[in-house]
C-alpha positions in Angstrom: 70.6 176.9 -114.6 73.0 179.5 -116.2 74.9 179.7 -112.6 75.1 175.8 -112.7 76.1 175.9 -116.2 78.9 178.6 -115.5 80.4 176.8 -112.5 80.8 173.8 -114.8 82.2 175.4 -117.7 84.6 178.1 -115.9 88.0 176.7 -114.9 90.8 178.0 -112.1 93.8 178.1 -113.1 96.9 176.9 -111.0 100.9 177.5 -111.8 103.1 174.9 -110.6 106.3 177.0 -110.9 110.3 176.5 -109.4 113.5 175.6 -110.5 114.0 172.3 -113.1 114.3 169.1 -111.5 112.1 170.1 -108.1 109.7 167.7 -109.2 106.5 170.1 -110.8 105.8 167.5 -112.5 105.7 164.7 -110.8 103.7 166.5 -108.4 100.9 166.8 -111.1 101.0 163.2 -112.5 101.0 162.2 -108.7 97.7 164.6 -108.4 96.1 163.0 -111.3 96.6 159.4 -110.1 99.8 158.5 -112.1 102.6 156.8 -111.8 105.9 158.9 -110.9 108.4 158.3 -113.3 111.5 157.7 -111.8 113.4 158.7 -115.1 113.6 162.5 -115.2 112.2 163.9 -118.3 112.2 167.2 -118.3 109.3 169.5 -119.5 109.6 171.6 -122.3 108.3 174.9 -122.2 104.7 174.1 -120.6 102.4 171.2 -119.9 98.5 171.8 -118.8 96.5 169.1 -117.9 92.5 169.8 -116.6 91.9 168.4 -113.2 88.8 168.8 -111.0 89.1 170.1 -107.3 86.0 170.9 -104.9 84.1 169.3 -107.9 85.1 172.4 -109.6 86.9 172.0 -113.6 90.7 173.7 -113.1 93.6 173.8 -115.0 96.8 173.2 -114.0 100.1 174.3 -115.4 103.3 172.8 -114.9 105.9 175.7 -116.1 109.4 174.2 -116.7 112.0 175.3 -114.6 115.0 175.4 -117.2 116.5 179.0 -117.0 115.5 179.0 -120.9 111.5 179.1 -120.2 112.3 181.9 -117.7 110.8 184.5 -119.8 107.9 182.9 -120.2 106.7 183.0 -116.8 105.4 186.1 -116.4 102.6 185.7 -118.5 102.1 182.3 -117.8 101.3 183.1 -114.3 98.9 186.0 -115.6 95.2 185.2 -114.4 96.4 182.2 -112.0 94.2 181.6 -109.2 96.8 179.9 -107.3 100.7 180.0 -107.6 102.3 176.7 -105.9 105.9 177.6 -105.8 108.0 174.1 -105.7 111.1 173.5 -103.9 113.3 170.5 -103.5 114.2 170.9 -99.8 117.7 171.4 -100.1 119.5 174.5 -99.0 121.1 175.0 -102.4 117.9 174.9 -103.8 116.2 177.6 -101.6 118.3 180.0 -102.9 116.9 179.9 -106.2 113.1 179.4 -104.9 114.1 182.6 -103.1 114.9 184.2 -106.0 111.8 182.9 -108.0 109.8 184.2 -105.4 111.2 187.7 -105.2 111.6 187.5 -109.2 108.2 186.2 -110.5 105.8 185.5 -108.2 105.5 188.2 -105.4 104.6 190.8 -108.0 102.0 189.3 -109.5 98.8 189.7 -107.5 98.7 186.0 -107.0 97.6 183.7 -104.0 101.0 182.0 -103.1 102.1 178.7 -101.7 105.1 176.4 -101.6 105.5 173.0 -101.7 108.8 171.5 -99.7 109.0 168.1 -101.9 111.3 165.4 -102.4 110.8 165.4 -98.0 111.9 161.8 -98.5 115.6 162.3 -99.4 118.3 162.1 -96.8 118.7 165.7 -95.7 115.7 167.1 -96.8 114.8 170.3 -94.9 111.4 170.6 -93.2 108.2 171.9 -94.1 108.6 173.9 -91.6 112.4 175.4 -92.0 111.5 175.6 -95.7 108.8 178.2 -94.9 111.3 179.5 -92.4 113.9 180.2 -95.1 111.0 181.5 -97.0 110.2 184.5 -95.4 106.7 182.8 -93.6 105.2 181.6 -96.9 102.4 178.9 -96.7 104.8 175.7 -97.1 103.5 171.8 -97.1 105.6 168.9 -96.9 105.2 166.3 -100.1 107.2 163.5 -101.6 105.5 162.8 -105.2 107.0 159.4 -105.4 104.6 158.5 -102.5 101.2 157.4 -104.2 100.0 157.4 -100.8 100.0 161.5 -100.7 97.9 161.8 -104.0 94.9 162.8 -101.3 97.0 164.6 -99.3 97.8 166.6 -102.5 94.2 166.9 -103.6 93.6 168.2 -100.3 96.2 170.7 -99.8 95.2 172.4 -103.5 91.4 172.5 -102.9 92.0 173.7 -99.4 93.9 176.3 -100.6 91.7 177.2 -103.6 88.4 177.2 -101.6 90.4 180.2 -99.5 90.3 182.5 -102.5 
């Protein structure tokens, strides 16, 4: 019972981090089933909502990407089971991801993917040439505007958490 009673109670904990505007967010509401604001509103600081993946309790964090928040990563990011590093699939964009990446997230210990999103725009880079560009990192294609991914989603975060 107290083994039961731990895996119900103990939560993973998963950073949605990159640069503002690379859609973090909309990634998490289109995880937890809703809608995908069209409007940008951008996050302040940091937003944690509790999900469930592999019928396991988890948090997810959703770190805001303004150069402002910056300083705050670090120990956001402390005790993560799972850094998903977001990128818009743009060129311009990579840069920065690349310098997230080298910045934040390769130093701390972490399990590491990216997410290529926004894969629906004109001009998007590939899953593939994203990774590329990213030195080999883990990268999935996603488009958070698409309800139809919220499984694909689900499925690419418990996948990836069940690997730890």
């Amino acid at each position: 019972m107290e083994g039961l009673l731990k895996v119900l109670t103990s939560k993973s904990k998963i950073c949605l981090i990159g640069e503002g505007g690379v859609g973090k967010t909309s990634l998490l509401s289109l995880l937890q089933g809703r809608e995908v604001l069209e409007k940008r509103v951008p996050t302040v600081g940091l937003e944690v909502e509790d999900s469930v993946l592999n019928g396991t309790n988890c948090s997810i964090w959703d770190l805001a990407g303004q150069e402002r928040f910056k300083f705050m990563w670090q120990d956001f990011l402390r005790g993560a089971g799972l850094a998903v590093l977001v990128c818009d699939s743009t060129d311009k964009n990579l840069e920065k991801t690349k310098e997230i990446y080298d910045r934040f997230i390769r130093t701390i210990g972490t399990k590491i993917i990216a997410i290529a999103n926004k894969q629906d725009l004109p001009g998007a880079l590939s899953a593939k040439e994203v990774q590329k560009k990213l030195g080999g990192l883990k990268t999935y294609g996603m488009s958070a505007i698409r309800p139809e991914l919220r499984q694909r989603m689900k499925e690419i975060l418990e996948y990836e958490t069940e690997m730890d």
